[in-house]
C-alpha positions as a Markdown table, in Angstrom:
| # | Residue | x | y | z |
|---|---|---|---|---|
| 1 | Unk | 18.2 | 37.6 | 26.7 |
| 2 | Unk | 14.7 | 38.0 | 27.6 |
| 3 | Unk | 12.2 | 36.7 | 30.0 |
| 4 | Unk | 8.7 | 34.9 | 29.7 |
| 5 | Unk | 5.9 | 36.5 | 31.5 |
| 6 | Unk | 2.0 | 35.7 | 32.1 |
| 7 | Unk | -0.2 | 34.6 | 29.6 |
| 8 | Unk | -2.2 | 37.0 | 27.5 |
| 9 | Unk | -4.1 | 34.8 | 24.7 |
| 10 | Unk | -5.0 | 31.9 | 23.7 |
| 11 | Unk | -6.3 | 30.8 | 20.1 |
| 12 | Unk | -8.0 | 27.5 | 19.6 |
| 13 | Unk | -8.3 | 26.1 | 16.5 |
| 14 | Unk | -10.2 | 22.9 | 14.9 |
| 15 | Unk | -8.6 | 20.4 | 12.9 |
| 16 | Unk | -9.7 | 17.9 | 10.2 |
| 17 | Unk | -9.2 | 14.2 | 10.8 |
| 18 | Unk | -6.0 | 13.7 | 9.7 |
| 19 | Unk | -4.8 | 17.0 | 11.7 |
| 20 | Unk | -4.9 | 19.5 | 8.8 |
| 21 | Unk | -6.5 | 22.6 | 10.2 |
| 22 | Unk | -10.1 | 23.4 | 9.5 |
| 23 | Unk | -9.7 | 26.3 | 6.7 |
| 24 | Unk | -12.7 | 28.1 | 5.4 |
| 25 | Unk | -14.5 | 27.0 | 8.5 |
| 26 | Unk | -16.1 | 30.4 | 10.1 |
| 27 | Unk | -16.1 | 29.5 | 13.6 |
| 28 | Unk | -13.1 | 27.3 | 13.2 |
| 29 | Unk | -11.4 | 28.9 | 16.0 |
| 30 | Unk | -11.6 | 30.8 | 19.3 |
| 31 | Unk | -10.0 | 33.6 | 20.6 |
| 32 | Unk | -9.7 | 34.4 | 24.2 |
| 33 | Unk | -7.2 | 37.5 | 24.8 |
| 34 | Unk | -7.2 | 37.9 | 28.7 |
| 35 | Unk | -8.9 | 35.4 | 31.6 |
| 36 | Unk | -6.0 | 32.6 | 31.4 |
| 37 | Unk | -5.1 | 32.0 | 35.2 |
| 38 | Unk | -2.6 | 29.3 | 34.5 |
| 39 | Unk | -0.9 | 27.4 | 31.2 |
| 40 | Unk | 1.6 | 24.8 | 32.6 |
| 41 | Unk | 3.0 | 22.1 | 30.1 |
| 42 | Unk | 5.8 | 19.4 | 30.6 |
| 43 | Unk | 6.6 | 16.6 | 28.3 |
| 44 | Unk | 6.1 | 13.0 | 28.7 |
| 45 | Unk | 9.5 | 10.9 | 28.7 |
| 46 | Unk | 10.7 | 7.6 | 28.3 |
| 47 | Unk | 13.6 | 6.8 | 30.1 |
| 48 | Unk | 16.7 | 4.8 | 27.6 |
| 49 | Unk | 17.5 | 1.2 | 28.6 |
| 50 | Unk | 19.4 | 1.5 | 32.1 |
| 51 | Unk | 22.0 | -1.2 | 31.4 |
| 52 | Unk | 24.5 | -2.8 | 33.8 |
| 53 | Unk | 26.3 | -6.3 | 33.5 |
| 54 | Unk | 28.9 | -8.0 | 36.4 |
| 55 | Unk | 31.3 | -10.6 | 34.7 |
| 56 | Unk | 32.5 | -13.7 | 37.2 |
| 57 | Unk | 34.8 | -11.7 | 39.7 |
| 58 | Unk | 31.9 | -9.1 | 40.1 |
| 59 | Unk | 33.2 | -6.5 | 38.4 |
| 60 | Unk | 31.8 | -4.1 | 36.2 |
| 61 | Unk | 31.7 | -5.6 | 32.6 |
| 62 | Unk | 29.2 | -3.5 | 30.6 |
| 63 | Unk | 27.8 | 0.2 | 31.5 |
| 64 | Unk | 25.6 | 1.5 | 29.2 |
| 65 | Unk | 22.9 | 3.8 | 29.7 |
| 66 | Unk | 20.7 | 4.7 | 26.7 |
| 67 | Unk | 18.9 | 8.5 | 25.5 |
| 68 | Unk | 15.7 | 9.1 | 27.1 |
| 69 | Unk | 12.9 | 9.6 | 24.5 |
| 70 | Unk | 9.9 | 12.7 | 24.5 |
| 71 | Unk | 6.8 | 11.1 | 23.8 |
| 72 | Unk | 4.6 | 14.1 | 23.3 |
| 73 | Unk | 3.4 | 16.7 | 25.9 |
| 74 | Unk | 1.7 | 17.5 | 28.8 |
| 75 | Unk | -0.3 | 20.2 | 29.6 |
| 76 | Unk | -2.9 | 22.1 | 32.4 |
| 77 | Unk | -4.8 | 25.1 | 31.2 |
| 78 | Unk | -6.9 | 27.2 | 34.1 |
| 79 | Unk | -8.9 | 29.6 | 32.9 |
| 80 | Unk | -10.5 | 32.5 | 35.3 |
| 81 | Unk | -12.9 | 33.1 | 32.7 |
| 82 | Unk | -15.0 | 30.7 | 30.6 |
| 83 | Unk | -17.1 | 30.6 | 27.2 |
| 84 | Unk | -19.3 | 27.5 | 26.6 |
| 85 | Unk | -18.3 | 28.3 | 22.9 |
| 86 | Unk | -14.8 | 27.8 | 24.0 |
| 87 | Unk | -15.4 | 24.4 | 25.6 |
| 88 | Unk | -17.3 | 23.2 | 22.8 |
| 89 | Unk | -14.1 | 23.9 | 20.4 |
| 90 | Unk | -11.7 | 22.8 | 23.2 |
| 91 | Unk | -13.3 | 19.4 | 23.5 |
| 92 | Unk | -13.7 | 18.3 | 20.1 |
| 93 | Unk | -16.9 | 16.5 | 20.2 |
| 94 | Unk | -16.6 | 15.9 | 24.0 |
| 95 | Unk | -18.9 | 18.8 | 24.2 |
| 96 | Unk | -21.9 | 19.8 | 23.2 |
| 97 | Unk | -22.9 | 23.8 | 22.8 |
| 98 | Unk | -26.4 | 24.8 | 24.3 |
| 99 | Unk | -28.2 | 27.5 | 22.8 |
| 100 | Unk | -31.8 | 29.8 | 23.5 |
| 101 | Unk | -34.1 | 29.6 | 20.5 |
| 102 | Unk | -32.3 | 32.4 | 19.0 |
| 103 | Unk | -28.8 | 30.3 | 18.8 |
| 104 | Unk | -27.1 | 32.4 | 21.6 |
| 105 | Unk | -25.2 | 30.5 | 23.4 |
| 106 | Unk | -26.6 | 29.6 | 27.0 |
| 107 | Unk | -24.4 | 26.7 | 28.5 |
| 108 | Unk | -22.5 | 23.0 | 27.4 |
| 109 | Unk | -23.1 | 19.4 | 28.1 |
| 110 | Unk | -20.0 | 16.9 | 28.5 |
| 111 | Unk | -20.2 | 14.1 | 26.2 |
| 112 | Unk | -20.1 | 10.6 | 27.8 |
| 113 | Unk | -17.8 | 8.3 | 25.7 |
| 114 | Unk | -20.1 | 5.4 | 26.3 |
| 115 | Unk | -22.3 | 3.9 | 24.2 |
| 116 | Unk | -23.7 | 1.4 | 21.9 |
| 117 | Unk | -22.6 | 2.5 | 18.6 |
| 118 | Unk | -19.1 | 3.2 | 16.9 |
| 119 | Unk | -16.5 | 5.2 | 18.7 |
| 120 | Unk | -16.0 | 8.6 | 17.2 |
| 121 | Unk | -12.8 | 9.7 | 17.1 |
| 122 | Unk | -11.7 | 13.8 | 18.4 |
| 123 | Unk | -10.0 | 15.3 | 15.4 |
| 124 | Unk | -8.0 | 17.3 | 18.3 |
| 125 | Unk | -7.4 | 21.0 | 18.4 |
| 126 | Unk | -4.4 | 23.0 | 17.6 |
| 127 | Unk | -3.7 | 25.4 | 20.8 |
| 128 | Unk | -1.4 | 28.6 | 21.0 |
| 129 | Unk | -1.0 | 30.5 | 23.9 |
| 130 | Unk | 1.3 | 34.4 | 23.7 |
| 131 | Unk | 3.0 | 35.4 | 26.6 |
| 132 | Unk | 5.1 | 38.9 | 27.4 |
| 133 | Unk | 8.2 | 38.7 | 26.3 |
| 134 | Unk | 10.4 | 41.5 | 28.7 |
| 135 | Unk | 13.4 | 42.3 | 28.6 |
| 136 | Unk | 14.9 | 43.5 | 31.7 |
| 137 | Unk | 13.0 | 46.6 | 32.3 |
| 138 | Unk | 10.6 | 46.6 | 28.8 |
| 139 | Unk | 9.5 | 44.9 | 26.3 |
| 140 | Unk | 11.4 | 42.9 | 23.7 |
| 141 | Unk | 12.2 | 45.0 | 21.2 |
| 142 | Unk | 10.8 | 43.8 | 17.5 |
| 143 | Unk | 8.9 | 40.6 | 19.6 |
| 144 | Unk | 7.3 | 41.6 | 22.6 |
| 145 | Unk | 5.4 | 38.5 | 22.5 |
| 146 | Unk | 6.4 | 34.6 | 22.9 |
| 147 | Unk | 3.9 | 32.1 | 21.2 |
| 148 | Unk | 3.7 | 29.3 | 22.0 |
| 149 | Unk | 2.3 | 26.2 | 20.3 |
| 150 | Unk | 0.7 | 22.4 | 20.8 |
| 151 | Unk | 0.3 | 21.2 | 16.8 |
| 152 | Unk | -2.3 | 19.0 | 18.0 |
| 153 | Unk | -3.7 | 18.5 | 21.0 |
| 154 | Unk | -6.5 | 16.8 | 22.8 |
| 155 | Unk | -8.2 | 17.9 | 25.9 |
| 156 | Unk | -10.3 | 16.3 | 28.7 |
| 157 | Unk | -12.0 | 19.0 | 31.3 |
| 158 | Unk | -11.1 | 18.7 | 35.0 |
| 159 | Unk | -14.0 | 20.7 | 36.7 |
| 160 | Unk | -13.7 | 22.9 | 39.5 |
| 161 | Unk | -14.6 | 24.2 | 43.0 |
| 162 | Unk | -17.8 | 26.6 | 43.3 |
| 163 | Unk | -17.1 | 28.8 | 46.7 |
| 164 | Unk | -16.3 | 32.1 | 47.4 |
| 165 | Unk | -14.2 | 33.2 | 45.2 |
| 166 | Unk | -13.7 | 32.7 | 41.3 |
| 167 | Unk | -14.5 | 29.6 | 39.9 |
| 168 | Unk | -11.5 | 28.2 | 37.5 |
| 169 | Unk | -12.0 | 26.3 | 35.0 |
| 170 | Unk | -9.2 | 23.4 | 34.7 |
| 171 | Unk | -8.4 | 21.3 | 30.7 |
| 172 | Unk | -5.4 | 19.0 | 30.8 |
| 173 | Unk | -4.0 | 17.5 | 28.0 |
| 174 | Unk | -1.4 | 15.8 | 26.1 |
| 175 | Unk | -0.1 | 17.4 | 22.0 |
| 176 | Unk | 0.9 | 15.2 | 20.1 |
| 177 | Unk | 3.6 | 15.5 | 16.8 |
| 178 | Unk | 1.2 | 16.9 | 13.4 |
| 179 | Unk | 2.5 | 16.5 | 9.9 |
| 180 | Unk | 0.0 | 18.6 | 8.6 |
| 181 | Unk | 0.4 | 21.5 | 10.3 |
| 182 | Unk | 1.8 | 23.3 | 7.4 |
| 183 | Unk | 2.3 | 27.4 | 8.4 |
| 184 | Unk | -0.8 | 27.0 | 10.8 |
| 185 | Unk | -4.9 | 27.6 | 10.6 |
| 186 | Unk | -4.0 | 30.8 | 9.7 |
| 187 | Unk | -0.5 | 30.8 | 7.9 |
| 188 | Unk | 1.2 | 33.2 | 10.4 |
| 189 | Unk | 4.2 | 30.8 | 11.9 |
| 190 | Unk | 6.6 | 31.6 | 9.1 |
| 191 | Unk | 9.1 | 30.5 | 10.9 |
| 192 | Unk | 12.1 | 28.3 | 8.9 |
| 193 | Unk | 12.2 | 24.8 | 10.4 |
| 194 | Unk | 10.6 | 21.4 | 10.1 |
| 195 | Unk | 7.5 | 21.1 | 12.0 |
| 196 | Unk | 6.2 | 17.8 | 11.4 |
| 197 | Unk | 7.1 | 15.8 | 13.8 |
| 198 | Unk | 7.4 | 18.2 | 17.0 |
| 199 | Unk | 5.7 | 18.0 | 19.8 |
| 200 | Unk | 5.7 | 21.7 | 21.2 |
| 201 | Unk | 7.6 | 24.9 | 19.7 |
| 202 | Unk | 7.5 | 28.3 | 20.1 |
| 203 | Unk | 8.7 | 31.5 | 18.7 |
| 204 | Unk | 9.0 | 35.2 | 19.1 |
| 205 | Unk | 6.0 | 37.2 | 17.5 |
| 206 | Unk | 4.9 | 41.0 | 17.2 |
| 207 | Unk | 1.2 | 40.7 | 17.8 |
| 208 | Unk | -1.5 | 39.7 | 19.8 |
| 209 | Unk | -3.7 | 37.3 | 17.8 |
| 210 | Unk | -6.5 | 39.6 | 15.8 |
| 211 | Unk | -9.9 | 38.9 | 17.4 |
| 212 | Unk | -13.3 | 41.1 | 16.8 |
| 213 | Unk | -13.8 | 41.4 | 20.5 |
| 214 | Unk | -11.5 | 40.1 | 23.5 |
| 215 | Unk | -13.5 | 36.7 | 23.4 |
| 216 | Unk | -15.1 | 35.4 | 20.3 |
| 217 | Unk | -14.9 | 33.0 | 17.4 |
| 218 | Unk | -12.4 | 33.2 | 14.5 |
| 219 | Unk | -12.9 | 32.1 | 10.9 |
| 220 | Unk | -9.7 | 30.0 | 9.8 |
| 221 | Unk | -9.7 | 31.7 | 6.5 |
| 222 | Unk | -9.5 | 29.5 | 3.2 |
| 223 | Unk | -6.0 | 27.9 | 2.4 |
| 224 | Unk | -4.5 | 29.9 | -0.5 |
């Protein structure tokens, strides 16, 4: 038995449009290991078929209640820290990155989704999120770490409250099933089980994801 605690990183990857992940691309992903204030998900649900029939003498004929049915899932993100990079992957073409002359990154614009030409479609992201994994009075031992992952996900930003105190950063979302997730961007799930048409899983895990410096991009690295 074990128990979940915190939230320690987050990895953010891009996907192609038909939800296989972006591999080879060198900023294909984003790391952020600290600054998560929140991750809260749920699941969307829709209830069975609530059956009930009387006959003549207004008793009970038929009783039958069908399964409820999870349509995909729901999530909030808060973040105590914040990256324009990050945004810019997290919105999948809902942002825009703004840069100095030099291509540093300064800022982001939010994309309005009117306008006089074709829609264009988000690709989505692919999120996972590690937590502590304790147990009792230390860590799990083998997996100190849960991860936990949305196969493809699409995100709309919420804003937040400038005072005094730390501005938060709010994303919610809804993940829905991906087929071609495969072992993910970077072919570390090898877990044994069919993945295509889940919503949400998780697993135990060893590691931290691998990241040059607490917050920074990630190249999803070719598919071999």
């Amino acid at each position: 038995m074990e128990s979940i605690i915190g939230a320690r990183a987050v990895r953010i990857s891009r996907l192609t449009e038909d939800g296989t992940p972006d591999y080879g691309n060198a900023v294909g992903a984003f790391v952020m290991r600290g600054g998560i204030s929140t991750f809260e998900h749920n699941f969307e649900v829709e209830e069975g078929s609530n059956i009930f029939d009387r006959d003549a003498s207004g008793n009970a004929c038929v009783i039958r209640k069908r399964e409820d049915t999870v349509k995909w899932t729901t999530f909030t993100l808060t973040l105590c820290r914040d990256d324009p990079r990050l945004t810019e992957i997290i919105l999948h073409g809902g942002a825009t990155l703004l840069t100095d002359a030099n291509d540093y990154p300064m800022g982001r614009a939010i994309v309005s989704g009117a306008g006089c030409g074709d829609a264009v479609a988000s690709n989505g992201v692919l999120i996972e999120l590690w937590s502590d994994l304790w147990d009792c009075d230390a860590p799990k031992a083998d997996y100190p770490y849960q991860r936990a992952v949305l196969p493809r996900a699409f995100l709309t930003p919420q804003g937040y409250t400038r005072e005094d105190g730390t501005a938060m950063p709010v994303y919610q979302g809804f993940a829905q099933a991906n087929p071609n997730i495969g072992n993910g961007p970077f072919d570390d799930f090898d877990v044994v089980g069919d993945l295509s048409n889940v919503v949400y899983f998780d697993f135990y895990d060893d590691a931290l994801p691998a990241a040059s410096s607490p917050v920074d991009y990630a190249e999803i690295p070719v598919l071999s």
